[in-house]
PDB file of N, CA, C and O in Angstrom:
ATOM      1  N   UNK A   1     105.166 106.650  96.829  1.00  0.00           N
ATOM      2  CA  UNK A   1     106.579 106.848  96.699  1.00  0.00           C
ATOM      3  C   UNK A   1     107.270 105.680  97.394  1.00  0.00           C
ATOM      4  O   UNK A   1     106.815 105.180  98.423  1.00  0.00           O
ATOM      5  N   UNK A   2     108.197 105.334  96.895  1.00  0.00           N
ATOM      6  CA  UNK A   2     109.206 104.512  97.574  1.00  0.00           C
ATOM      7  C   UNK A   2     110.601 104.732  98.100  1.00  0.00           C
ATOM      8  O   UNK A   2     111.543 105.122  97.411  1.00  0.00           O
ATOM      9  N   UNK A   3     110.631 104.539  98.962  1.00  0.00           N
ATOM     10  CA  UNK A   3     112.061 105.186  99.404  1.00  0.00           C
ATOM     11  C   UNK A   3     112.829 103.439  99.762  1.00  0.00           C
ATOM     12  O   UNK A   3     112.401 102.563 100.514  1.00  0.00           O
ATOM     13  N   UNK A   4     114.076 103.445  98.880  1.00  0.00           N
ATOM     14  CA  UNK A   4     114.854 102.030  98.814  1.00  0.00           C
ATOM     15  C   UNK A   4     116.267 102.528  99.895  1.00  0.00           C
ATOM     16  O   UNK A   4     116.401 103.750  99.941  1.00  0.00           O
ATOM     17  N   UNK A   5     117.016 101.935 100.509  1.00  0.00           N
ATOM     18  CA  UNK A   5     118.336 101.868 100.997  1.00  0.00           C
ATOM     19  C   UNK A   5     118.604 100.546 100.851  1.00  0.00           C
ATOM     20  O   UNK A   5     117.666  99.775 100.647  1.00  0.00           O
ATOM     21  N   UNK A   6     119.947 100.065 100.932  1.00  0.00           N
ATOM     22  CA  UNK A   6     120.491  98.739 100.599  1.00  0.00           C
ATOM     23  C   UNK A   6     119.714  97.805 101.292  1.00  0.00           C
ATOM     24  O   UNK A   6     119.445  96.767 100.687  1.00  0.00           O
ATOM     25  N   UNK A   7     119.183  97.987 102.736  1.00  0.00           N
ATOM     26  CA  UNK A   7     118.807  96.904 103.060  1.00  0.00           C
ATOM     27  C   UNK A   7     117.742  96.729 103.123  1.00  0.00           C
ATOM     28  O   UNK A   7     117.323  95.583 103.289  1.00  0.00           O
ATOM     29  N   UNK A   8     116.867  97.841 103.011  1.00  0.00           N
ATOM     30  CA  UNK A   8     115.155  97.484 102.610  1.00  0.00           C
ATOM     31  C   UNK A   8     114.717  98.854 102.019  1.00  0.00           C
ATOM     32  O   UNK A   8     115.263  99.953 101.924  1.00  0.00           O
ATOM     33  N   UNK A   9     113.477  98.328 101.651  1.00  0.00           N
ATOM     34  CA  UNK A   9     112.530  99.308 100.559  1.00  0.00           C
ATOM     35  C   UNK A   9     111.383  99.680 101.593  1.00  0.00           C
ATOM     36  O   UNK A   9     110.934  98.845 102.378  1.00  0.00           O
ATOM     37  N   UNK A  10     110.893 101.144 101.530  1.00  0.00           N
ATOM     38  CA  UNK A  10     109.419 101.461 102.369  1.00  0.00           C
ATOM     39  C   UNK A  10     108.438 101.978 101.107  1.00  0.00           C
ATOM     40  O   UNK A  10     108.713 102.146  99.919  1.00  0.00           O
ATOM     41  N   UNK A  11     107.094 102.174 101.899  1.00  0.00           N
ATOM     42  CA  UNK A  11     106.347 102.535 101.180  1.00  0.00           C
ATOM     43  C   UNK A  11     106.087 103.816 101.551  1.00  0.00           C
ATOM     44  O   UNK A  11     106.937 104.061 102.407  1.00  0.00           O
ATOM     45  N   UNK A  12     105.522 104.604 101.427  1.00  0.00           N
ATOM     46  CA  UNK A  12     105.542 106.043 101.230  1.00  0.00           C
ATOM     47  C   UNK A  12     104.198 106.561 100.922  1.00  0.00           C
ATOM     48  O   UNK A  12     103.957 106.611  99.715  1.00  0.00           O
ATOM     49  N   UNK A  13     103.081 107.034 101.866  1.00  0.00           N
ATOM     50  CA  UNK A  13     101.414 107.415 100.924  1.00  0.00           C
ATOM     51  C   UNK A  13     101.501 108.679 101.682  1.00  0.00           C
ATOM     52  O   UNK A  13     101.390 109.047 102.852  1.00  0.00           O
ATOM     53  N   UNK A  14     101.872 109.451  99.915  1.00  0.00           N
ATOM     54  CA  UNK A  14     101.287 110.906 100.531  1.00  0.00           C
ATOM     55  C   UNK A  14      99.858 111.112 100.471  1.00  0.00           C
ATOM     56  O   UNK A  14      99.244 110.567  99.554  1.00  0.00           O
ATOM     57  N   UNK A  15      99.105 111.971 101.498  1.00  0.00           N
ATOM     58  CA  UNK A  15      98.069 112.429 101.179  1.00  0.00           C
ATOM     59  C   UNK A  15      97.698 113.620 100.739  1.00  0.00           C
ATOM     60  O   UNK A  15      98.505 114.490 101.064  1.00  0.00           O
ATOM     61  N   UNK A  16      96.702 114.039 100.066  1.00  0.00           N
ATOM     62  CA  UNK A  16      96.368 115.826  99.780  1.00  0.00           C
ATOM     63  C   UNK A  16      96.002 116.068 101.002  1.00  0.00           C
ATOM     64  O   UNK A  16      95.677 115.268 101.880  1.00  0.00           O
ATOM     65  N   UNK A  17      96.091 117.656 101.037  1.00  0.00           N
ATOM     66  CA  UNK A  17      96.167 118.533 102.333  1.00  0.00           C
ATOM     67  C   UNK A  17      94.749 119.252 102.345  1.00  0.00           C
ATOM     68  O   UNK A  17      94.612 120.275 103.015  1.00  0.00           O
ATOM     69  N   UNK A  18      93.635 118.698 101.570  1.00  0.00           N
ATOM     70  CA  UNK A  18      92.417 119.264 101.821  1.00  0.00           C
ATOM     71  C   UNK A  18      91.618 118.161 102.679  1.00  0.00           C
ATOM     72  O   UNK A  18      91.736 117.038 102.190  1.00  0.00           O
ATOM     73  N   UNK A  19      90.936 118.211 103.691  1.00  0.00           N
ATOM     74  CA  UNK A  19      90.080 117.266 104.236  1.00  0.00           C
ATOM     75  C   UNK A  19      89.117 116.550 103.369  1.00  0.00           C
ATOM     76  O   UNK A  19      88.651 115.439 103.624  1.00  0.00           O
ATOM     77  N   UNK A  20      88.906 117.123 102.537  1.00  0.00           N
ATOM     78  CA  UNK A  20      87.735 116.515 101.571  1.00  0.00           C
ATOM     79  C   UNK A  20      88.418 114.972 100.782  1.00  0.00           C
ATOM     80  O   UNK A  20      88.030 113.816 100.611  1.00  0.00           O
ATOM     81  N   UNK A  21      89.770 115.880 100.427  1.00  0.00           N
ATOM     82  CA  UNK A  21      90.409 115.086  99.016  1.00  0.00           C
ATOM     83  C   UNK A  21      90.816 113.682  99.953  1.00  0.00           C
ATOM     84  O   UNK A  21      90.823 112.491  99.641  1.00  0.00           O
ATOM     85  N   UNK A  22      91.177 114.445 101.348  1.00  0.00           N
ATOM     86  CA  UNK A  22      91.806 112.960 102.032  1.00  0.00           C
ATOM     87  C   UNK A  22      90.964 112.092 101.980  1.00  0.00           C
ATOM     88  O   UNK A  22      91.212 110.990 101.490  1.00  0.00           O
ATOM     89  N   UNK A  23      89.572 112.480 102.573  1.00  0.00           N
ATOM     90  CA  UNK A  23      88.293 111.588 102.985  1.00  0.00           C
ATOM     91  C   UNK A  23      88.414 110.671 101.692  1.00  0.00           C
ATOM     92  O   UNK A  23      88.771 109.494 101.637  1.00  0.00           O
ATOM     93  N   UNK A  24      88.143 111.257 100.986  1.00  0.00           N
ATOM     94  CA  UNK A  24      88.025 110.563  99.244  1.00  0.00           C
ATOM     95  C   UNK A  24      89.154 109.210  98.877  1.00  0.00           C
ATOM     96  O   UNK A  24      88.962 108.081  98.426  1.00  0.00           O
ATOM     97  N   UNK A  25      90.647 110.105  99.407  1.00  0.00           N
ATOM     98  CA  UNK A  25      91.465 109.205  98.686  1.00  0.00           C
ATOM     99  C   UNK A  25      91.286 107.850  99.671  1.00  0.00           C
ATOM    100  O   UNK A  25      91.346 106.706  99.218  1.00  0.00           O
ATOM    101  N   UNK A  26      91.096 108.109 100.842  1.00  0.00           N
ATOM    102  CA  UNK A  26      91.154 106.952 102.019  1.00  0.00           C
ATOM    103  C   UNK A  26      90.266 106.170 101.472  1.00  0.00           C
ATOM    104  O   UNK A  26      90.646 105.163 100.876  1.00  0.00           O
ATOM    105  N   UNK A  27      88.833 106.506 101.579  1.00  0.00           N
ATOM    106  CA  UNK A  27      87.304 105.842 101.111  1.00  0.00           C
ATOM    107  C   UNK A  27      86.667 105.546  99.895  1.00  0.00           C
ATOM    108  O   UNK A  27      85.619 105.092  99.434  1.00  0.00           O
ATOM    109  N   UNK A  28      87.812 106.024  99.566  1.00  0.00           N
ATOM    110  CA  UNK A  28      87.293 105.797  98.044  1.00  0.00           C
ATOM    111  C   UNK A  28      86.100 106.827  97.362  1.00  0.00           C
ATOM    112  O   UNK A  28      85.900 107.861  98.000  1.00  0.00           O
ATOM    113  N   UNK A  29      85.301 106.623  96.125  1.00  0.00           N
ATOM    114  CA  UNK A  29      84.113 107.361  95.577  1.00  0.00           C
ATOM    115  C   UNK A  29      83.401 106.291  95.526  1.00  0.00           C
ATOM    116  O   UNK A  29      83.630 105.171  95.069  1.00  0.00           O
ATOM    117  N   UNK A  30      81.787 107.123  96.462  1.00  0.00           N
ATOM    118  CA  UNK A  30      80.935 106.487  96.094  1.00  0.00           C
ATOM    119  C   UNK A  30      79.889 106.984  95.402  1.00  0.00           C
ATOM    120  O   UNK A  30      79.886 108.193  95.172  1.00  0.00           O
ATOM    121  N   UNK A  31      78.826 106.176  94.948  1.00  0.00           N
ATOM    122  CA  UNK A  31      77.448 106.481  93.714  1.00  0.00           C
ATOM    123  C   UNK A  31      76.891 107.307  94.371  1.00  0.00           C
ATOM    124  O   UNK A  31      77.284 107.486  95.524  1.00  0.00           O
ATOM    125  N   UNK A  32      75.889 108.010  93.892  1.00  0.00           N
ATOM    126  CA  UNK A  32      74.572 108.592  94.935  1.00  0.00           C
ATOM    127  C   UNK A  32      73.993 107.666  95.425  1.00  0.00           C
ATOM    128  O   UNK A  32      73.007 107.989  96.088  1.00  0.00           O
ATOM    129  N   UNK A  33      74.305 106.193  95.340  1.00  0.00           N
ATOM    130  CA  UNK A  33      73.327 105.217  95.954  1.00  0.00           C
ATOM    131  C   UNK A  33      74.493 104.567  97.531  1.00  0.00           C
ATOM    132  O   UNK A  33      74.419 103.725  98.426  1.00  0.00           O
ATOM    133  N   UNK A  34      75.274 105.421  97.135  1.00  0.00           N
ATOM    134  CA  UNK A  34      76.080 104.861  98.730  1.00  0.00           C
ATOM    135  C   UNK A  34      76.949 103.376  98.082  1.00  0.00           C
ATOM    136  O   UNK A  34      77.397 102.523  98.848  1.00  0.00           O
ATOM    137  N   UNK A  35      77.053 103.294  96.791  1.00  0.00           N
ATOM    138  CA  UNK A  35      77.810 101.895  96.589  1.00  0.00           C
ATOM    139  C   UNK A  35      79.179 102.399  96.261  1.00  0.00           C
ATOM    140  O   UNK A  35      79.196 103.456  95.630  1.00  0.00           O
ATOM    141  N   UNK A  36      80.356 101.843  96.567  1.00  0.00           N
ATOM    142  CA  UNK A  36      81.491 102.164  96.214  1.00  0.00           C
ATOM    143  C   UNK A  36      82.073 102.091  94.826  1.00  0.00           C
ATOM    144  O   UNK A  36      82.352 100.941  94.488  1.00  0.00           O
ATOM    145  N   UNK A  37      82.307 102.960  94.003  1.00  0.00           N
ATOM    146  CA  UNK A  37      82.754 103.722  92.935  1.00  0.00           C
ATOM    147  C   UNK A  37      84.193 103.206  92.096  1.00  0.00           C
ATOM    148  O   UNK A  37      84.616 102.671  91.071  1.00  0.00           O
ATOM    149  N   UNK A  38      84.510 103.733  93.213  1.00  0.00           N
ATOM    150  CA  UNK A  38      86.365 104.118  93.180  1.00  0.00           C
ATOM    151  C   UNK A  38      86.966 103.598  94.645  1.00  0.00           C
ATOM    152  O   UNK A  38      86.914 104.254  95.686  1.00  0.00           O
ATOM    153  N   UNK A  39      87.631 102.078  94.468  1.00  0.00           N
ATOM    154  CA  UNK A  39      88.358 102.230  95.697  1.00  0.00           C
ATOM    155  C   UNK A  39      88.994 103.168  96.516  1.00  0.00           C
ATOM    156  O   UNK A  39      89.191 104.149  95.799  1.00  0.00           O
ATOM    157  N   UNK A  40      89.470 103.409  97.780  1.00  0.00           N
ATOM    158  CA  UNK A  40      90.050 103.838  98.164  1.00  0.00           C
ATOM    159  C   UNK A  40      91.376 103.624  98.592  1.00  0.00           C
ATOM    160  O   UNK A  40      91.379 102.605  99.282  1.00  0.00           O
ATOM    161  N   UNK A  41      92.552 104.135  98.500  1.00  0.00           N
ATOM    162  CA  UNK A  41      93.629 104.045  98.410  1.00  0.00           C
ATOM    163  C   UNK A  41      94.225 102.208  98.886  1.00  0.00           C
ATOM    164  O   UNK A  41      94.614 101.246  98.225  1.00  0.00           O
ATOM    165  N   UNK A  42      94.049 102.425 100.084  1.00  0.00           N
ATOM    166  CA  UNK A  42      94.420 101.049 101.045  1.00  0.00           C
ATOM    167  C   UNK A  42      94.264  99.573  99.814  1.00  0.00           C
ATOM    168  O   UNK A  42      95.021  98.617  99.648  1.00  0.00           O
ATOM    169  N   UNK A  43      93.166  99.882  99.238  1.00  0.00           N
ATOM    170  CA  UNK A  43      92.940  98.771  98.012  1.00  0.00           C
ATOM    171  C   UNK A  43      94.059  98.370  97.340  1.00  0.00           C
ATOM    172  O   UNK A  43      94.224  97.248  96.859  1.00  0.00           O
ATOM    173  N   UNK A  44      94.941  99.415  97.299  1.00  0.00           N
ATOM    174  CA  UNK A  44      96.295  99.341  96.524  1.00  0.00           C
ATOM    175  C   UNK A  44      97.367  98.980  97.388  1.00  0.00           C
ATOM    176  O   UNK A  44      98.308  98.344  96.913  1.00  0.00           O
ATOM    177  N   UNK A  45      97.353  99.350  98.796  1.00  0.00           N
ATOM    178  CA  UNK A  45      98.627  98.905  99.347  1.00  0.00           C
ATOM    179  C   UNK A  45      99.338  97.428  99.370  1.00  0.00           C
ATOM    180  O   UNK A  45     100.538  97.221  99.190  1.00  0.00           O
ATOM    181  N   UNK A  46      98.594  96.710  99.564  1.00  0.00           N
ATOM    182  CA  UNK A  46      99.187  94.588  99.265  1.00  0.00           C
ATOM    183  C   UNK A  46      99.938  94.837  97.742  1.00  0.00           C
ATOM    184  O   UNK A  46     101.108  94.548  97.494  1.00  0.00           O
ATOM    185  N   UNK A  47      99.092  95.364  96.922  1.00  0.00           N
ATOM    186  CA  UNK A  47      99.759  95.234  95.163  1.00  0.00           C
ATOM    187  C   UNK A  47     101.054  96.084  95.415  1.00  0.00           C
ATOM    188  O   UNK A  47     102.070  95.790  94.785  1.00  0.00           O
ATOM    189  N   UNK A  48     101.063  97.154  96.332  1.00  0.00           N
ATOM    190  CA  UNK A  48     102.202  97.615  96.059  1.00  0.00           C
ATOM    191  C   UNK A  48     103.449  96.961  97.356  1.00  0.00           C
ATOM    192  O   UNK A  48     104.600  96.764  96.968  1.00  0.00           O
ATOM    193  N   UNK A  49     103.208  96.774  98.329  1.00  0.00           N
ATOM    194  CA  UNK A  49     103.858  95.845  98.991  1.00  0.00           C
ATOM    195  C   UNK A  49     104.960  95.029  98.481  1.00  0.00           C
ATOM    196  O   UNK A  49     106.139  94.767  98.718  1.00  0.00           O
ATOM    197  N   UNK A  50     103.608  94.637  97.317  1.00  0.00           N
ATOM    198  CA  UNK A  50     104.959  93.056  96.873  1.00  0.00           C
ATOM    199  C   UNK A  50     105.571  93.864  95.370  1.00  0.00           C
ATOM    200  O   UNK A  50     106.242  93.344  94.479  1.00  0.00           O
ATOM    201  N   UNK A  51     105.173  95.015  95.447  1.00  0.00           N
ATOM    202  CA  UNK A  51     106.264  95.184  93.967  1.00  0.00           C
ATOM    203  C   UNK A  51     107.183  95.482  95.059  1.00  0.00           C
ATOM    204  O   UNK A  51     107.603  94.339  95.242  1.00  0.00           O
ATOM    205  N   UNK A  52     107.651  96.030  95.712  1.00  0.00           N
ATOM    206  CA  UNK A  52     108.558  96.579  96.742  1.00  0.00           C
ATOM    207  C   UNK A  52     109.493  95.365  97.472  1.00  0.00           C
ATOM    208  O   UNK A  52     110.456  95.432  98.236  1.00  0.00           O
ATOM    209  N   UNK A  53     108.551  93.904  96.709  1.00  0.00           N
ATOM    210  CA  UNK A  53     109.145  93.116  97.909  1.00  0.00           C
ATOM    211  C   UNK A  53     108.745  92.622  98.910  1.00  0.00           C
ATOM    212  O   UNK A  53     109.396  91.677  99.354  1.00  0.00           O
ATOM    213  N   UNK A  54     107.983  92.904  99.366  1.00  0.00           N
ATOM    214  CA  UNK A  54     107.760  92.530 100.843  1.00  0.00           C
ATOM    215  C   UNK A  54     107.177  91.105 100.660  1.00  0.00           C
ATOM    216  O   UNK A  54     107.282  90.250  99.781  1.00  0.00           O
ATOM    217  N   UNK A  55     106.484  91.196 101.914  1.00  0.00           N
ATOM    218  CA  UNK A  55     105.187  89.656 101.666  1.00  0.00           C
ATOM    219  C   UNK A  55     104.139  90.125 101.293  1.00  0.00           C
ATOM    220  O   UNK A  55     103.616  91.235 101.391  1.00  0.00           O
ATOM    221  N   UNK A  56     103.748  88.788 100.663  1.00  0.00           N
ATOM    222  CA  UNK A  56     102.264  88.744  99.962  1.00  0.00           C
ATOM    223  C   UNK A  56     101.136  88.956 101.109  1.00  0.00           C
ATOM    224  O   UNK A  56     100.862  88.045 101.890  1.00  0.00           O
ATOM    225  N   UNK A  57     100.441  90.343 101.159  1.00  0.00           N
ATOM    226  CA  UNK A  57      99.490  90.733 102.218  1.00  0.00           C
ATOM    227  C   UNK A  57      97.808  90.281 101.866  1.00  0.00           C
ATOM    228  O   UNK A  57      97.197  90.642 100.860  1.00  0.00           O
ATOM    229  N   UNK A  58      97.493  89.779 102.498  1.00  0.00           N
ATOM    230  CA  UNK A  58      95.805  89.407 101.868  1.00  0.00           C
ATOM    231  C   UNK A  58      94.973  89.906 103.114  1.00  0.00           C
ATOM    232  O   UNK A  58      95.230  89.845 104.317  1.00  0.00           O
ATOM    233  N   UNK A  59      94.074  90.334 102.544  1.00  0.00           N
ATOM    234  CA  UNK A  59      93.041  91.470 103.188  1.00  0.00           C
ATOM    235  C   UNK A  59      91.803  90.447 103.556  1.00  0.00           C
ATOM    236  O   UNK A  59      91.843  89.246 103.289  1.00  0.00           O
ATOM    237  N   UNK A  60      91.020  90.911 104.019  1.00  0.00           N
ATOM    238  CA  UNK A  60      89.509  90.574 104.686  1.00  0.00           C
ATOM    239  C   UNK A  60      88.736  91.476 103.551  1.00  0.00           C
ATOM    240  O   UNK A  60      88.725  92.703 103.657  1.00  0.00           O
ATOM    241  N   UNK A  61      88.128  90.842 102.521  1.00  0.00           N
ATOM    242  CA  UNK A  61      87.145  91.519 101.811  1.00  0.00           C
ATOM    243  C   UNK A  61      86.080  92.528 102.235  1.00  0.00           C
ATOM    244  O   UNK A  61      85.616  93.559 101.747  1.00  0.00           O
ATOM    245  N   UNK A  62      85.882  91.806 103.349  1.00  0.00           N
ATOM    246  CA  UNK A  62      84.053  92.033 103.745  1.00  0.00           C
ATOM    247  C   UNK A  62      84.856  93.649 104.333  1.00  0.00           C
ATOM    248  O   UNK A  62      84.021  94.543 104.464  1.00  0.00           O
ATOM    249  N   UNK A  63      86.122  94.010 104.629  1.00  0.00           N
ATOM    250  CA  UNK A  63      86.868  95.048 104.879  1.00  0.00           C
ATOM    251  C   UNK A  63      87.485  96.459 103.854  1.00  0.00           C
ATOM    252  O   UNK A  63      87.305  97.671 103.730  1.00  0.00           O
ATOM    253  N   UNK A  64      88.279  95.380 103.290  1.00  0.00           N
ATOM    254  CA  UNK A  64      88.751  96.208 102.023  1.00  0.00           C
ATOM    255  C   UNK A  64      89.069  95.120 101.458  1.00  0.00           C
ATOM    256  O   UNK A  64      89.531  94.203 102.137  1.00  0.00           O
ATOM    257  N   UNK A  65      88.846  94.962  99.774  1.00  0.00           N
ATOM    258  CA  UNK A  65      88.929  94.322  99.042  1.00  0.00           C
ATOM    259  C   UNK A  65      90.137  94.615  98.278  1.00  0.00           C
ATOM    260  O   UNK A  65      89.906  95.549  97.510  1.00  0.00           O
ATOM    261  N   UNK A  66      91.677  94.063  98.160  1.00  0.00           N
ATOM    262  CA  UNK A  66      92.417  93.986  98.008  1.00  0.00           C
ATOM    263  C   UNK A  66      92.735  94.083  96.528  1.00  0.00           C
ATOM    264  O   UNK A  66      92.328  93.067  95.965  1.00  0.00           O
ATOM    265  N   UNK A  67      93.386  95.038  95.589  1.00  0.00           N
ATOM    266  CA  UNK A  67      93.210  95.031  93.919  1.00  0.00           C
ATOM    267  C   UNK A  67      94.603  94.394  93.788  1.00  0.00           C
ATOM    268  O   UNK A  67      95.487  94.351  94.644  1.00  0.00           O
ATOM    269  N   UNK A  68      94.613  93.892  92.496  1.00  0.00           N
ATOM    270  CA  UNK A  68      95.869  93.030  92.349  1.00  0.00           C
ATOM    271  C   UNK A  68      95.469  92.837  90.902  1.00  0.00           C
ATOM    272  O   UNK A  68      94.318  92.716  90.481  1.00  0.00           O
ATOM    273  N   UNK A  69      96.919  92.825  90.002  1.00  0.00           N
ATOM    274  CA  UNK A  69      96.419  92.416  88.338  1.00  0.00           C
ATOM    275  C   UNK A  69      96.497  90.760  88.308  1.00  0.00           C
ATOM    276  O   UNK A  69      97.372  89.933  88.562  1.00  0.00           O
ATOM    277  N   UNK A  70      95.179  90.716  87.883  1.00  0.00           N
ATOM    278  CA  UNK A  70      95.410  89.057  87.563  1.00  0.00           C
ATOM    279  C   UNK A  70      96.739  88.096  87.450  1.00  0.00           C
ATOM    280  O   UNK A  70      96.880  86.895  87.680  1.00  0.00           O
ATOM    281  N   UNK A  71      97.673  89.125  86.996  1.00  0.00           N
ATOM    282  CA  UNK A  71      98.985  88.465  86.979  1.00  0.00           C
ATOM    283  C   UNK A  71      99.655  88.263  88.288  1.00  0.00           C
ATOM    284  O   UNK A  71     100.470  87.374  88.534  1.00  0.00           O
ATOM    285  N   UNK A  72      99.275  89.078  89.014  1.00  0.00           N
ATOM    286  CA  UNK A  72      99.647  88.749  90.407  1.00  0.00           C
ATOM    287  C   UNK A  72      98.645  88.070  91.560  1.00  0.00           C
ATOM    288  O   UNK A  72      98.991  87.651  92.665  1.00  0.00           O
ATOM    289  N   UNK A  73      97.952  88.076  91.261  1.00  0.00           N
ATOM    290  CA  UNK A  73      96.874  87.087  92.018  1.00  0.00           C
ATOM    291  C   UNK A  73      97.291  85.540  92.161  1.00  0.00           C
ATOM    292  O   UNK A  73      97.494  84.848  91.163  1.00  0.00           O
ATOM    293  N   UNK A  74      97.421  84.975  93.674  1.00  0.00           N
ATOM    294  CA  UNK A  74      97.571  84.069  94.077  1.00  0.00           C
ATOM    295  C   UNK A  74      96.504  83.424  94.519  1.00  0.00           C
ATOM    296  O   UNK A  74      95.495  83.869  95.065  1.00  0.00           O
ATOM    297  N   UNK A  75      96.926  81.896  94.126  1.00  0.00           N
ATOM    298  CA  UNK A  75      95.472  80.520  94.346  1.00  0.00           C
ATOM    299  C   UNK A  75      95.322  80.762  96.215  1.00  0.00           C
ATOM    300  O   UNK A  75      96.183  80.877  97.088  1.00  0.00           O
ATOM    301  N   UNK A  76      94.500  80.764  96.239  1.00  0.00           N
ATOM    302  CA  UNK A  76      93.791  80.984  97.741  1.00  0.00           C
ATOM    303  C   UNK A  76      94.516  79.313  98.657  1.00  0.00           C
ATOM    304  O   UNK A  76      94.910  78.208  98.281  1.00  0.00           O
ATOM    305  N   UNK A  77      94.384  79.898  99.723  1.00  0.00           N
ATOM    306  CA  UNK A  77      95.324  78.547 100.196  1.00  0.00           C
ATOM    307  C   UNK A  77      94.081  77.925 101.296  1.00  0.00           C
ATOM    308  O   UNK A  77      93.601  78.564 102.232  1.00  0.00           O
ATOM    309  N   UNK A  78      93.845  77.001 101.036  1.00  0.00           N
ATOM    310  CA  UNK A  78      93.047  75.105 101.593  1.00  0.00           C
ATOM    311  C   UNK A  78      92.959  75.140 103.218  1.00  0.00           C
ATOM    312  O   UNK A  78      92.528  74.166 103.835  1.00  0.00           O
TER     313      UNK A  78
END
C-alpha cells in the first residue's frame, strides 16, 4: 500500500496474521531441496521504492537479490 500526502509518498507492507504465512511472505518458498522458490517479499521493496519515487536502492545479492523489470534495471556503476 502506499500512503501519498503532498510532500512525500510511504510504503506500506502489510503482513498476514498467521505465523506461518508471515515466515513465507518474509522468506520466500523454498524446494524440498532448501533452494529458494519464490522470493520473499523484501525482493520487491527497491522496485517499489522507486515507483513511489524515492532513490534507486541496490541490495547485496549474496543477501537478497533485488527484482526489478528489465525496464528498470540500471548499468552497475565502475
Amino acid at each position: 500500500m502506499i500512503r501519498e500526502t503532498a510532500d512525500h509518498a510511504a510504503l506500506i507492507i502489510n503482513l498476514p496474521s498467521q505465523p506461518k504465512s508471515i515466515k513465507e511472505t518474509l522468506e520466500g518458498l523454498k524446494d524440498a531441496d532448501g533452494k529458494q522458490k519464490v522470493p520473499g517479499i523484501f525482493a520487491t521493496v527497491p522496485y517499489c521504492i522507486d515507483l513511489i519515487g524515492g532513490p534507486y536502492v541496490e541490495t547485496r545479492p549474496e543477501v537478497v537479490a533485488a527484482f526489478r523489470p528489465k525496464s528498470a534495471l540500471r548499468p552497475p556503476k565502475n
